[in-house]
N, C-alpha and C positions, 0 to 999 in steps of 0.2 A: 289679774286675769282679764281677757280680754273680753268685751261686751258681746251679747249674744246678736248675730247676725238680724237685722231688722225683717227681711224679709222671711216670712218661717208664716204659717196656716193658725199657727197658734194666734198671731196678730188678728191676720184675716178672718178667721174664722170661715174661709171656704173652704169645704171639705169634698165638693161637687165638681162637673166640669158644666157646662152650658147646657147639656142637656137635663142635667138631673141626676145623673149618673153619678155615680160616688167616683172620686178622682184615684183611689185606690184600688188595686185589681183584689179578689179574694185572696184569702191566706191559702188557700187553695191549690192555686194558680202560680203559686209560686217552683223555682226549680232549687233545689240543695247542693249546692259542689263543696266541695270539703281537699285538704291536703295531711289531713289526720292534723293539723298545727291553727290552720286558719280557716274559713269558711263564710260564703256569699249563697246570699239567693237573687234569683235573676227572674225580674215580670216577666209574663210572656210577649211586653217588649220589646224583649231583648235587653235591658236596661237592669244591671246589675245594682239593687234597692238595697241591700243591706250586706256590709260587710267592717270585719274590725280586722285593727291590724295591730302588733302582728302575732298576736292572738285570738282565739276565738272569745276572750274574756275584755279583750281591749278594747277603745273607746272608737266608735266605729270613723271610720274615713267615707261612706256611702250610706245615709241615712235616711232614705226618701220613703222608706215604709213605714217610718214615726212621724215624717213629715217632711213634702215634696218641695218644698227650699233644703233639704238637710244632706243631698248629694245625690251624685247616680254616673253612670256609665254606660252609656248604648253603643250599638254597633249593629246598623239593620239598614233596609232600604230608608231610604226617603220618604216621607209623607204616609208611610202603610204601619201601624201599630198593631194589626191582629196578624198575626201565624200562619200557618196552612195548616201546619202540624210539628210539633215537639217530642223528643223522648228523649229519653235515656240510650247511649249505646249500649246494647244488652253487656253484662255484668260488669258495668263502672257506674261511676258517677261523672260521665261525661257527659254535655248535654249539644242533642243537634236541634236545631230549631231550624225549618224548611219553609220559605217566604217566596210569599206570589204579589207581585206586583202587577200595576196594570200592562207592563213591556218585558217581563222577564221574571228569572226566579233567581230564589240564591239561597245556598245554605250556609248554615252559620254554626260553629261545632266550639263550645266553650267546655277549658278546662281548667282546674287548678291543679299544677303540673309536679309529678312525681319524677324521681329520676335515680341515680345509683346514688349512695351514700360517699355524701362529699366532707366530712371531716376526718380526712385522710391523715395530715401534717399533725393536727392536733386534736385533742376529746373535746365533743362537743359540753360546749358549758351548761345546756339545759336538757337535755337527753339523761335519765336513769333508768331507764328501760337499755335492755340489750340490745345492740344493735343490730338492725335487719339489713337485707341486700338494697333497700331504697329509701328514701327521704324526700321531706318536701322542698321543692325548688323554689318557692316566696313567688309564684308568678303566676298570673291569670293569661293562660295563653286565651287569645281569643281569633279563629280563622273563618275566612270568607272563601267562599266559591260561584260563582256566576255559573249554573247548568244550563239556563237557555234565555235567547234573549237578550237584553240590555236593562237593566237597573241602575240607577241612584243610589249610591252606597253612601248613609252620613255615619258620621264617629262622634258625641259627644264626652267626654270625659270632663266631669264636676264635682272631684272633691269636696268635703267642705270637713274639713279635723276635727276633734274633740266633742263628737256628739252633732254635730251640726251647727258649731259655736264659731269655728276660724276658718276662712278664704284660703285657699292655698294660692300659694304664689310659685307661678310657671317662669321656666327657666329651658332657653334651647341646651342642648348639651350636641356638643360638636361642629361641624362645620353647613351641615345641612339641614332638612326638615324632619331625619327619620327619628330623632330623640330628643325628649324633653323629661326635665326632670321638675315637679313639685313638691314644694316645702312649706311648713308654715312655724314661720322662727317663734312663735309663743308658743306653739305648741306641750302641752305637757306629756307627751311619751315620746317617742324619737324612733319617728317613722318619714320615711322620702321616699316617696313614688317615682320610677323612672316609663316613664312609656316609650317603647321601641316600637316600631311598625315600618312595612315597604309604603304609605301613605305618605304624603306630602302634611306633615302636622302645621297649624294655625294655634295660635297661642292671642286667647281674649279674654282678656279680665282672669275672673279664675277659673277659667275654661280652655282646655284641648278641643279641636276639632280638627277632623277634616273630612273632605268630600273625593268623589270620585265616581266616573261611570264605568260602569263594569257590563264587559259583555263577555259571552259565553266564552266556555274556558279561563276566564280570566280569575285570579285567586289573590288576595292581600290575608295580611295576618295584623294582628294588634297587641304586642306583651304588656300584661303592667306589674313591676317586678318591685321591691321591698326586701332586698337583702343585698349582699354582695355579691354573689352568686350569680351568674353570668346568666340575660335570658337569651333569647332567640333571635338571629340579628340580621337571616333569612328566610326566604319562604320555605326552603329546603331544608332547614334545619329547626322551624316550628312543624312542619310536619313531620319531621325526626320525631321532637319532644311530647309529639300528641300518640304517636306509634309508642312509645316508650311507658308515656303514663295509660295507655289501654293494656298494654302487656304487663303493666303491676297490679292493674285491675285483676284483667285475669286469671291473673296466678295468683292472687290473694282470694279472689270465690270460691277455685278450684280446691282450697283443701278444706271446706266446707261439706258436711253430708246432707242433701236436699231429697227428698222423697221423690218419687216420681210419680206425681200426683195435680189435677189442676189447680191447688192454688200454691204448688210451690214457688213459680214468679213473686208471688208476696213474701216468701219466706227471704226468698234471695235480694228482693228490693229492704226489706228491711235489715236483711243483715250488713248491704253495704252504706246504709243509713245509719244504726250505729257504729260502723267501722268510721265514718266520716265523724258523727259525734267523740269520736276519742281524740284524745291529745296526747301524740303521740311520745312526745318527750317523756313525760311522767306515767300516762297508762289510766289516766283520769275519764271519765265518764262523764259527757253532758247530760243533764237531763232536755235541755234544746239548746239550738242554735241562735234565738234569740230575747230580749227583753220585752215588755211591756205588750202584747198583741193581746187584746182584750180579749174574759175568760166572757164575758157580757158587750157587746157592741154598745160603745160610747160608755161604758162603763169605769169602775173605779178598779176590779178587781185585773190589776195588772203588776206584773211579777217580773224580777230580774230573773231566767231560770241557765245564765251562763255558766252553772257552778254544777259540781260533783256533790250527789247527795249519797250518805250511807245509808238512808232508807233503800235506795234504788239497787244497795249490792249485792243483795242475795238474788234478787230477780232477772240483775244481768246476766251474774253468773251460770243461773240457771237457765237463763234463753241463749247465752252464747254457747253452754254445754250440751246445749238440748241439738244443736245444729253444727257440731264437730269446731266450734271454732275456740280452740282451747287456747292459743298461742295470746288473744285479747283477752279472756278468761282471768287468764296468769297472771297479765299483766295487769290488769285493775284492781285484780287481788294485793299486785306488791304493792300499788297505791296505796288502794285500803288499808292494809299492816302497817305501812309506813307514816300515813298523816294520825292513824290512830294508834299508835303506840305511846303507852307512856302512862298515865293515870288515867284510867275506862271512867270512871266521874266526870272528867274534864273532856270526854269526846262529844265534839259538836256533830249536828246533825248533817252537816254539808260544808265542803270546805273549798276554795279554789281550785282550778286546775293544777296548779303549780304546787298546791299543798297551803295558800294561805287560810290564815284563821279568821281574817279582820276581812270582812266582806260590807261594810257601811253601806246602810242604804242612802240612798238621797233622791229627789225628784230633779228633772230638768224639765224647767216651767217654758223655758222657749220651746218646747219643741209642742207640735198642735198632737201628737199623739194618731195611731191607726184612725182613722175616718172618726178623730175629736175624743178617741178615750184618753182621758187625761184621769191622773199622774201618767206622766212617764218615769220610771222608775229605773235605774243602776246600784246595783248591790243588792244584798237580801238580808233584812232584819230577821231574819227567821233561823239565823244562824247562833245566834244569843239563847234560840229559846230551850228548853228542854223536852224531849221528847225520848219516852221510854223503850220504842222501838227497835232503837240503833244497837243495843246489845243485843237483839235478837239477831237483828239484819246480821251482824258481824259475825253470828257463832253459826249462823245457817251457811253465811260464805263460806267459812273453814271449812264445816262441815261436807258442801258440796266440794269444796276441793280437794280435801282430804279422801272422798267418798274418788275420785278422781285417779286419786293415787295408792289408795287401801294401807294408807300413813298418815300417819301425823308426825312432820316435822321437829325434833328435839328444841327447835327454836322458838317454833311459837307458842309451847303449851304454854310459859310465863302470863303473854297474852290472852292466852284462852286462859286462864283463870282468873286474870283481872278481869276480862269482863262477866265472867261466869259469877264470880264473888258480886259486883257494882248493882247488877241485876238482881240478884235475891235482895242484896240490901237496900234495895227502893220502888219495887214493886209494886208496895202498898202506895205509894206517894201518885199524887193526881200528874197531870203534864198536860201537854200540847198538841198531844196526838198525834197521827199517822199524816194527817192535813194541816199542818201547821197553824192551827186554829189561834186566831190574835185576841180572843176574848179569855174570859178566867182559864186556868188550869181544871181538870176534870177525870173524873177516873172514868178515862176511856178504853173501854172492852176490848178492841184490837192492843190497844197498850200492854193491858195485863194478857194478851194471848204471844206478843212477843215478845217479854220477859220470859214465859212460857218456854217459848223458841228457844232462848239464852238456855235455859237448866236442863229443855231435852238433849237440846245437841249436845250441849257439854257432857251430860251423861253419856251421849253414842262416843263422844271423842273420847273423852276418858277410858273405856271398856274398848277404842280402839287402839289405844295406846298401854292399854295393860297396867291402868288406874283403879282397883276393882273400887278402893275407899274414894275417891273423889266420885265416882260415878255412882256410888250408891248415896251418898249424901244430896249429892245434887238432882239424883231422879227423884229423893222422897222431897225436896222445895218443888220439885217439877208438877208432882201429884197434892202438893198443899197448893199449887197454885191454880191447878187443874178445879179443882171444888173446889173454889173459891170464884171464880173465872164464871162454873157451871151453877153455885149459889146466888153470886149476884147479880150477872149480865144476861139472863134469862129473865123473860118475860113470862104471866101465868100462860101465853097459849105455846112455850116451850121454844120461843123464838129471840136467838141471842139479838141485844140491842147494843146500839151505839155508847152507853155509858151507864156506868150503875146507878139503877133507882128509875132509871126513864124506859120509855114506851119507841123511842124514837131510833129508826133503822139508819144502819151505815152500811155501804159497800165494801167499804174494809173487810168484813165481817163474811164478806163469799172466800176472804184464804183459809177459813178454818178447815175446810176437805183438804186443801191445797197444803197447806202446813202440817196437814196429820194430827191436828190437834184430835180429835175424833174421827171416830170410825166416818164414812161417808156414808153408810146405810143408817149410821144413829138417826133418829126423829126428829130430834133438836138441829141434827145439820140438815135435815132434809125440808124442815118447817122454814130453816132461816135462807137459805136460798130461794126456797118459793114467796116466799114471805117478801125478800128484795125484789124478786124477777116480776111481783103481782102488784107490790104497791112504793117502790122507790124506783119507778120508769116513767118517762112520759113515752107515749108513742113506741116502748116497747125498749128503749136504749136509758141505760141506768145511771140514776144521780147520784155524787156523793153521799149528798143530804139532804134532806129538804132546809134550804135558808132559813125556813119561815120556823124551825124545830130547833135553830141552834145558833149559839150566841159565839161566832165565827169573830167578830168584830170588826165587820161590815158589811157594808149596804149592797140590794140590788139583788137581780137574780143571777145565775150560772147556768151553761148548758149543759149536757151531760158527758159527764166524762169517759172517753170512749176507752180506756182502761178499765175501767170500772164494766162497762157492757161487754170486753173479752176478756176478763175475768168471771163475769156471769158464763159465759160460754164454757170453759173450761171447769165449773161448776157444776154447772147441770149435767158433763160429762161422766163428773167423779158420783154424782147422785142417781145415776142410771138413763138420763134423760137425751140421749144421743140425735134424736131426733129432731128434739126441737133446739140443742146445742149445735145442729150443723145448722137450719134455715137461719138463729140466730148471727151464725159467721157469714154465712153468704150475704146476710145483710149489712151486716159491717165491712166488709170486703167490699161491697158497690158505693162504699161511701169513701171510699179510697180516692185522696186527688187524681188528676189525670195521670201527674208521673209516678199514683202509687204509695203516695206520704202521706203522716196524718197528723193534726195540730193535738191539743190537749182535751179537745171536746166539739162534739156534736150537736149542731140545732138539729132534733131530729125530723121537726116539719120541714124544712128549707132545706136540711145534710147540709150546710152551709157550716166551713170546720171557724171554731173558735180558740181562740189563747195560743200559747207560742210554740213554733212550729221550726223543723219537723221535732217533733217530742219523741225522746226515746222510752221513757215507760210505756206510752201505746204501742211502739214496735216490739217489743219486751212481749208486751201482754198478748200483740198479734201472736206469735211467735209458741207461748206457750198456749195458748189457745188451738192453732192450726195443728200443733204435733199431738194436744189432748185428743181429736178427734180423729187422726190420723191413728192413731194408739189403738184406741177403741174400734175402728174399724179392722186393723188388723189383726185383735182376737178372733174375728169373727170372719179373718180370712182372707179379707179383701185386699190386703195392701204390704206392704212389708217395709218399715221403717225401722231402723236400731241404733241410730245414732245418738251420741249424749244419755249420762247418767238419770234416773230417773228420780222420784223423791221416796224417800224410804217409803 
């Protein structure tokens, strides 16, 4: 293996530029583009900081938001690093960025490019998903326009493979300056960048460049392409390909049901955020787009989270159902059944995109880590651990998809009884919880609430498959675990707690309306929501846990997790509290990045977002959150929304 590149922050230890100023933009500030396969985020630079190829699980080729020697890609004026203004083209994940320089302006309109389905001749070898009318094309179109004026147009393009470990080595490809292709023959996965563009390219060291002045009317384009698969090789036929990939946009939002309501832009900025979070071969679910972005600045608590969790599938399914978008729904369903079939004992909590099992952690010590948090982490040990929730998550999915179709499939009952049996028979056993806690095993209260999950559902599934005995066996474990649940994990003033015999609050612990475990008017559900919302908040936005209460096995504090504060929302809903459930979204909503995204958590003094980003469980939790109050408002007249199944 080849030695880690010398130059890297991790050495230096500067993490500042000359002024003081931290040399990384906010997680914030970042933009998301996705081709459902691969996925980049881009500073507001212009400078493409993190991307893998050529998946969204692979070892990144752009690494400069772990650490500014570890790669990047710009394309902007000269000399000018702040913006005018950025967005999103309304319903894509296209991204325009609009630049004022001191002689002129220029916009800049970056995409990862969708196109018709091109394995025509033969089956694609990594596609198990049905195929759709489009696929991704391996290629970051990126286009330029000069609207007034005269500007300095620079291109840098700086690789660096394997995490920020190996040089690429440039190569002209053809008889001119418009192509060059980079390699790097150590490499351990087998990826070759070709960059095409109307620019005159320069090839230095392990650096593309080129320059040019551009005056009004004047347009260049820049592809960087990774497959065989032909990219754009004019200016006329990259503005083909960017027409092409906004009309897959479109038609992919369009068979979505969105309320007509002010905050349904969020509902629709999140649903094409998890649509970008899936993989579209297989139908997998990220929980984010990237590794290690600290849950604590400069901290320890840093996480691979490239990977498909089964905690996360009943919630998708129920935010993707709740917003007409059933055709992803299905598909991360056939995921789910397929990486978990087999012995329900043996189902891990999270597994690759592709369906693997062996996700190894490991640190990479070269890299200086987000503004110095170090580990930097790749893989996730937390895929070894045990955690009792995943038979719930599993039997709520069927169930919402079953609830979907007012069937239950002759195929998968086999399934639904392994995991309906796995669950009653280890319920009582302590685990790892809902938060993947790296200290002892512990019988944790949400744990036995979604074994719980596993025996109701399977009761409903059963009785709707015309099971009367499997469904009356399994509803009376459902009710021995219900007392049991309501013997031990209450507190004397009636308030469920984080694990049996303690005092100590979890957030977890707001699904209990949400999952039907009880009634929403009970006492006990109405104590334990007030009870979170009063004293597990700083500043009003809700923690896991308190650190200081629980032996997690590690160090340092966490911000708040902003799943956790819109699932407080969607809470207070279900307990009558409609009022202070909407002021609490409109405050999470203003905490929204510029383009709309949101990381894994909230510093609620600064709104400054923490950990890895964009997170699909907070789009999740937006999601059901925004349609709880939308619901509630329209009993009462105001609104009229009925898309997506509800929860029994």
């Amino acid at each position: 293996m080849a030695e880690p590149l010398p130059r890297t922050l991790a050495a230096s230890g500067d993490m500042h530029d000359g002024s003081g100023r931290s040399a990384y933009p906010p997680i914030a500030d970042y933009a998301f583009l996705s081709d459902c396969e691969s996925n980049c985020l881009i500073a507001p630079s212009s400078a493409v900081e993190w991307m893998c190829l050529p998946r969204h699980d692979s070892p990144s080729v752009f690494g400069a938001i772990l650490d500014r020697a570890a790669g990047s890609f710009r394309l902007g004026p000269y000399g000018v690093q702040v913006p005018a203004a950025r967005r999103y083209l309304p319903g894509s994940l296209m991204l325009e960025t609009t630049w004022k320089s001191p002689t002129g302006w220029l916009i800049v309109r970056d995409a990862l490019l969708m196109g018709p389905w091109h394995n025509v001749s033969e089956r694609s070898r990594a596609h198990r998903r049905t195929p759709t009318d489009y696929d991704a094309e391996h290629c970051l179109l990126r286009t330029v326009r000069c609207v007034s004026g005269a500007v300095d147009l620079s291109m840098v393009c700086e690789p660096v493979f394997g995490y920020g470990r190996r040089e690429a080595t440039w190569r002209y490809d053809g008889a001119g300056y418009g192509e060059a292709i980079a390699t790097c023959p150590d490499v351990d996965h087998d990826v070759t960048l070709t960059l095409t563009t109307d620019l005159r390219l320069g090839l230095e060291g392990r650096t593309a460049q080129a320059r040019t002045r551009m005056v009004q009317g004047d347009t260049a384009f820049v592809a960087l392409s990774w497959s065989a698969l032909s990219p754009p090789r004019t200016g006329s036929e990259a503005l083909e390909r960017m027409r092409r990939t906004a009309e897959y946009w479109r038609q992919w939002i369009s068979v979505g049901a969105y309320p007509d309501h002010r905050w349904s832009p969020y509902l629709v900025r999140s649903a094409l955020t998890l649509k970008g979070l899936t993989f579209g071969p297989t139908g997998a679910l990220l929980a984010a787009a990237t590794t290690s972005l600290p849950e604590t600045p400069a901290g320890e608590r840093n996480w691979d989270y490239r990977y498909s969790w089964v905690r996360d599938s009943t919630f998708a399914l129920w935010g993707l159902y709740l917003i007409g978008l059933d055709r992803e729904a299905n598909d991360f369903f056939s995921f789910l059944t397929e990486i978990c079939d087999g012995d329900a004992q043996d189902i891990q909590i999270m597994y690759g995109i592709g369906g693997e099992r062996e996700l190894t952690e490991r640190t990479l010590d070269h890299l200086a880590g987000y503004e110095g948090a170090r580990p930097v982490r790749v893989g996730n040990a937390a895929y070894r651990q045990g955690q009792h929730d995943v038979w719930g998550a599993i039997l709520d999915s069927i169930y919402l998809h079953a609830r979907s179709r007012d069937q239950v499939t002759e195929s998968l009952l086999p399934f639904l009884k392994r995991q309906v049996e796995t669950a009653s028979k280890h319920w009582r056993e302590p685990d790892q919880g809902i938060w993947e806690s790296r200290g002892e095993p512990q019988h944790f209260t949400s744990s036995k609430l979604m074994c719980w999950v596993a025996m109701d559902r399977g009761a409903k599934l059963a009785r709707l498959h015309d099971e009367p005995g499997f469904a009356e066996d399994w509803q009376a474990v459902a009710d021995e675990m219900r007392k049991d649940i309501c013997s031990n994990g209450v507190d004397d003033r009636g308030v469920f707690v984080q694990r049996y015999g303690a005092t100590t609050l979890e957030a977890s612990l707001l699904l209990l309306p949400l999952l039907r475990f009880l009634p929403a008017d009970d006492p006990r559900v109405r104590a334990t929501v007030r009870a979170i919302a009063d004293e597990l908040t700083e500043d009003g936005l809700v923690l896991r846990y308190r650190v200081s209460e629980t032996d997690d096995g590690m160090h340092g504090d966490e911000g708040t997790f902003t799943i956790c504060s819109f699932w407080l929302v969607s809470a207070l809903v279900e307990i009558g509290e409609l009022t202070e459930a909407r002021a609490l979204c409109e405050r999470l909503l203003s905490y929204a990045s510029p383009l709309g995204l949101y990381a894994e958590e909230i510093d609620p003094l600064s709104g400054r977002h923490l950990g890895n980003f964009p997170q699909a469980f907070t789009h999740l939790a937006l999601i059901n959150a925004i349609t709880h109050i939308i619901r509630a408002e329209d009993s009462a007249g105001t609104n009229t929304f009925a898309a997506g199944p509800q929860r029994p």
